[in-house]
C-alpha positions as CSV (number, residue, x, y, z in Angstrom):
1,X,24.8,-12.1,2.8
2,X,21.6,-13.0,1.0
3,X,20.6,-11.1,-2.3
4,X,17.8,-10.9,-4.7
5,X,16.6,-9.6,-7.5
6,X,15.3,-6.0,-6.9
7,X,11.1,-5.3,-7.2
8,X,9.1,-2.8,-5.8
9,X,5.5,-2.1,-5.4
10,X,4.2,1.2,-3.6
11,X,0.8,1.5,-2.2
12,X,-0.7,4.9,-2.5
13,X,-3.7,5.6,-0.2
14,X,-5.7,8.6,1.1
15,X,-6.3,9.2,4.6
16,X,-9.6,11.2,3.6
17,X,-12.4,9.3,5.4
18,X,-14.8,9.3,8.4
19,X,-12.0,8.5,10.9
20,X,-9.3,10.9,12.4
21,X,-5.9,10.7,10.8
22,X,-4.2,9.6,13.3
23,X,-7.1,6.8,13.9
24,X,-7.0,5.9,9.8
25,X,-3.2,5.7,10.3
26,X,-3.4,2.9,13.6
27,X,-5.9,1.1,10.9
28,X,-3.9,0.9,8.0
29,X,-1.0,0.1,10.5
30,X,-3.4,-2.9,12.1
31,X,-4.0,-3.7,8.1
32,X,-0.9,-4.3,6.9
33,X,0.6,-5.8,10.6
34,X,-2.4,-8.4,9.9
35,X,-1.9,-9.1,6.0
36,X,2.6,-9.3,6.9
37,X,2.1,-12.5,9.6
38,X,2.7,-14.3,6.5
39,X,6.2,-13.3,5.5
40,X,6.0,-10.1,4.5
41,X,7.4,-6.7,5.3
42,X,6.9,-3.4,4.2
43,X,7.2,0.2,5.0
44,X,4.8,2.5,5.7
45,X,5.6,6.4,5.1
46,X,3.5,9.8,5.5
47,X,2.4,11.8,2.9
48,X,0.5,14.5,1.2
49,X,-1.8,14.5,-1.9
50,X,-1.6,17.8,-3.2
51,X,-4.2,17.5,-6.2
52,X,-6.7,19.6,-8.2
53,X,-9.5,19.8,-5.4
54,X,-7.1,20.8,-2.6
55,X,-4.7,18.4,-0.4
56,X,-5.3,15.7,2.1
57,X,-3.1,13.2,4.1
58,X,-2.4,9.7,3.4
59,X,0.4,7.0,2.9
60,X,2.6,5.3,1.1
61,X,2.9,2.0,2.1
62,X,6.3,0.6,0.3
63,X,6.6,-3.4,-0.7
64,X,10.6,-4.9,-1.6
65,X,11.3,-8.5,-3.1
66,X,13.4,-8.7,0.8
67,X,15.7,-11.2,0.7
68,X,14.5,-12.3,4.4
69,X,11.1,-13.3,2.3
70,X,12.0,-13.3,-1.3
71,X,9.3,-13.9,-3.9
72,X,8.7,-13.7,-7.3
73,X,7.9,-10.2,-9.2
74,X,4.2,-11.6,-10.4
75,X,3.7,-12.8,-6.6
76,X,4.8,-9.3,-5.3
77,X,2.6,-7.7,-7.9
78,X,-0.6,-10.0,-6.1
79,X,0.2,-9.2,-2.9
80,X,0.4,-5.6,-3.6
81,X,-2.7,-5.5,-5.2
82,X,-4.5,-7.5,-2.1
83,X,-3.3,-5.3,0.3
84,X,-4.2,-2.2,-1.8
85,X,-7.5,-3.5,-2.0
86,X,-7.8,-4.7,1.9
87,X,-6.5,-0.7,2.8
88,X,-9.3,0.6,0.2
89,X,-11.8,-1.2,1.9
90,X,-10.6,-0.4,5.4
91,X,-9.6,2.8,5.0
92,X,-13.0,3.7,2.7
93,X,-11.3,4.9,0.3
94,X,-13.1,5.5,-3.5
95,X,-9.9,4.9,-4.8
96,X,-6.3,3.6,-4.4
97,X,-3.0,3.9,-6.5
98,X,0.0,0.7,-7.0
99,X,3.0,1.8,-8.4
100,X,5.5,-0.9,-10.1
101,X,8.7,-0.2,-11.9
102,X,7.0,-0.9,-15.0
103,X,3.3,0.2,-14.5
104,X,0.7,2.4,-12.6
105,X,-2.8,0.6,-11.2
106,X,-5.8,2.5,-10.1
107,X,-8.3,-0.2,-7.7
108,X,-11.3,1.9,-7.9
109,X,-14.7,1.7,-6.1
110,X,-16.6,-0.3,-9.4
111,X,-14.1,-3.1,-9.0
């Protein structure tokens, strides 16, 4: 039995772009398979944004410190963020949301 101590990071994204959903969802898929070769997993979850301007599909792409590939919280908290950013990018998405336990980021297109 291996254990660890428990952190999580959840990547918000929007599926609202030039692309299909099903064709965003095999690139954020093709993302995060690339960016995990490393010693990483994560989980990767359908969802819908219901908001002020309406409602649209996206994800929520779920990060654990797993035991399998531990790591420190401030190294989860990088890797979070550079995966946020690389599905922004791919996904062309104006914005992005990272949820930790003890904060809330927004990786916006200015950055």
């Amino acid at each position: 039995m291996k254990r660890e101590r428990t952190y999580t990071a959840n990547i918000y994204v929007g599926l609202h772009c030039e692309k299909p959903v099903d064709i965003a969802r095999k690139v954020a898929v093709g993302i995060c398979e690339s960016y995990c070769k490393n010693g990483l997993c994560v989980s990767i979850m359908d969802t819908t944004f219901v908001h002020t301007d309406g409602s649209e599909p996206g994800l929520v792409i779920g990060l654990i410190n797993y035991p399998r590939f531990p790591v420190m919280p401030g190294v989860l908290r990088r890797i979070a963020r550079d995966l946020a950013e690389l599905l922004k990018e791919g996904l062309e998405q104006e914005r992005v949301s990272v949820v930790f336990p003890d904060e809330t980021i927004m990786l916006e297109e200015d950055e």
